[in-house]
Wavefront OBJ file of the C-alpha trace (Angstrom):
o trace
v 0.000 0.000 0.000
v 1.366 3.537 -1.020
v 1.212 6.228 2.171
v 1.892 8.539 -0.726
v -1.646 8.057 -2.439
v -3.613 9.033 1.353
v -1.194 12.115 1.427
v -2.941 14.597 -0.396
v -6.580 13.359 1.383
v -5.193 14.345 4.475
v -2.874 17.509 4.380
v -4.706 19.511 1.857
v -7.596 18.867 3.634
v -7.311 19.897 6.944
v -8.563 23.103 8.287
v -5.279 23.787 10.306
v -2.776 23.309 7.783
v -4.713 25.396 4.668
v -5.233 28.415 7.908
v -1.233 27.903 8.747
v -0.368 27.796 4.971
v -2.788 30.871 4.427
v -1.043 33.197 7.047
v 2.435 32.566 6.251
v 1.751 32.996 2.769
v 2.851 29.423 1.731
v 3.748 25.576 2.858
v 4.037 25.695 6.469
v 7.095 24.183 7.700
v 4.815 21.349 9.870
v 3.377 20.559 6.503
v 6.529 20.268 4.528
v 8.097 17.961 7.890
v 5.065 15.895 7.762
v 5.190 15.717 3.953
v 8.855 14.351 4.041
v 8.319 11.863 6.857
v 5.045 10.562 5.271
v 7.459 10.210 1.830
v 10.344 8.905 4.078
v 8.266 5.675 4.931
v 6.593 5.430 1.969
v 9.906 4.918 0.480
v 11.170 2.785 2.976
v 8.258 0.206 2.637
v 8.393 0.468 -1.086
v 11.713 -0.161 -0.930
v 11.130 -3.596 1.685
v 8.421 -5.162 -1.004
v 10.654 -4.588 -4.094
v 13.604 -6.491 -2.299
v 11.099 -8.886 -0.746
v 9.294 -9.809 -4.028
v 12.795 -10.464 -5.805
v 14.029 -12.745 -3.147
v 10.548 -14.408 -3.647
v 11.625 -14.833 -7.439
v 14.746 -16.013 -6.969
v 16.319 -12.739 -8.536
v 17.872 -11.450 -5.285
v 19.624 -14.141 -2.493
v 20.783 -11.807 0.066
v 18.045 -12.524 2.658
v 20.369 -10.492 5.267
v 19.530 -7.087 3.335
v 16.041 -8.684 2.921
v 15.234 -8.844 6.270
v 16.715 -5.204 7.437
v 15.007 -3.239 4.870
v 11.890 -4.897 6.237
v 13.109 -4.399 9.805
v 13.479 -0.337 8.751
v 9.926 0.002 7.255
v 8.382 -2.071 10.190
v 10.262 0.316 12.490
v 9.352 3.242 10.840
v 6.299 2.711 10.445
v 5.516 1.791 13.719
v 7.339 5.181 14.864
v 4.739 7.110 12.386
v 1.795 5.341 14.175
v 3.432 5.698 17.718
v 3.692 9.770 16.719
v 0.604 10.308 15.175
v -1.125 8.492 18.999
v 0.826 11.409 20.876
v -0.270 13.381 18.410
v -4.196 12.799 19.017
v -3.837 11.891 22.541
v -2.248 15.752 22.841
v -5.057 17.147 21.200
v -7.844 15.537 22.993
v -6.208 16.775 25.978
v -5.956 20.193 25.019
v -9.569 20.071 23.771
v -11.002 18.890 26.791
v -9.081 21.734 28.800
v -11.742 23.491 30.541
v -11.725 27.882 29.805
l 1 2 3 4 5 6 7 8 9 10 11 12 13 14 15 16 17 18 19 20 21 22 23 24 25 26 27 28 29 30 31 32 33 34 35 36 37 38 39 40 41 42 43 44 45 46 47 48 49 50 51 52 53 54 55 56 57 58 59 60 61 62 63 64 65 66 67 68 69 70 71 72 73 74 75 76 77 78 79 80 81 82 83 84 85 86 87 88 89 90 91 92 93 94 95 96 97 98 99
């Protein structure tokens, strides 16, 4: 599955990022971050199935660079999901923050 393809469903979309991107007259810097770590393990999981699929085919026998590519997008991945929980855990919190 490409992260890439649910990238522009998200950013573009949300309120907070256009209003950010509106007032300092371009791509906010949170945007652009979140843009290249979105990419960054998109690339890395990419990256894991092509080297998975050819040492599946026979084409590629080094199962030790195999296995840490796979390792790498598992990690980072996991790291992305682990954020993005902070992320919406922080949020909730500051929502719920009686004024």
């Amino acid at each position: 599955m490409a992260i890439q393809s649910i990238l522009p469903q998200v950013a573009p979309g949300s309120v907070g990022v256009q209003r950010a991107a509106e007032i300092s007259g371009g791509e906010s810097d949170f945007e652009r971050r979140l843009q290249a770590a979105v990419s960054s393990v998109s690339d890395q999981q990419n990256v894991a199935d092509v080297r998975l699929s050819r040492l599946a085919s026979g084409e590629e026998a080094d199962i030790h660079t195999t296995m840490i590519a796979m390792q790498e997008a598992d990690i980072s991945l996991r790291l992305m999901v682990a954020t993005r929980d902070k992320v919406v855990e922080a949020y909730q919190t500051v929502m719920n923050i009686a004024v």
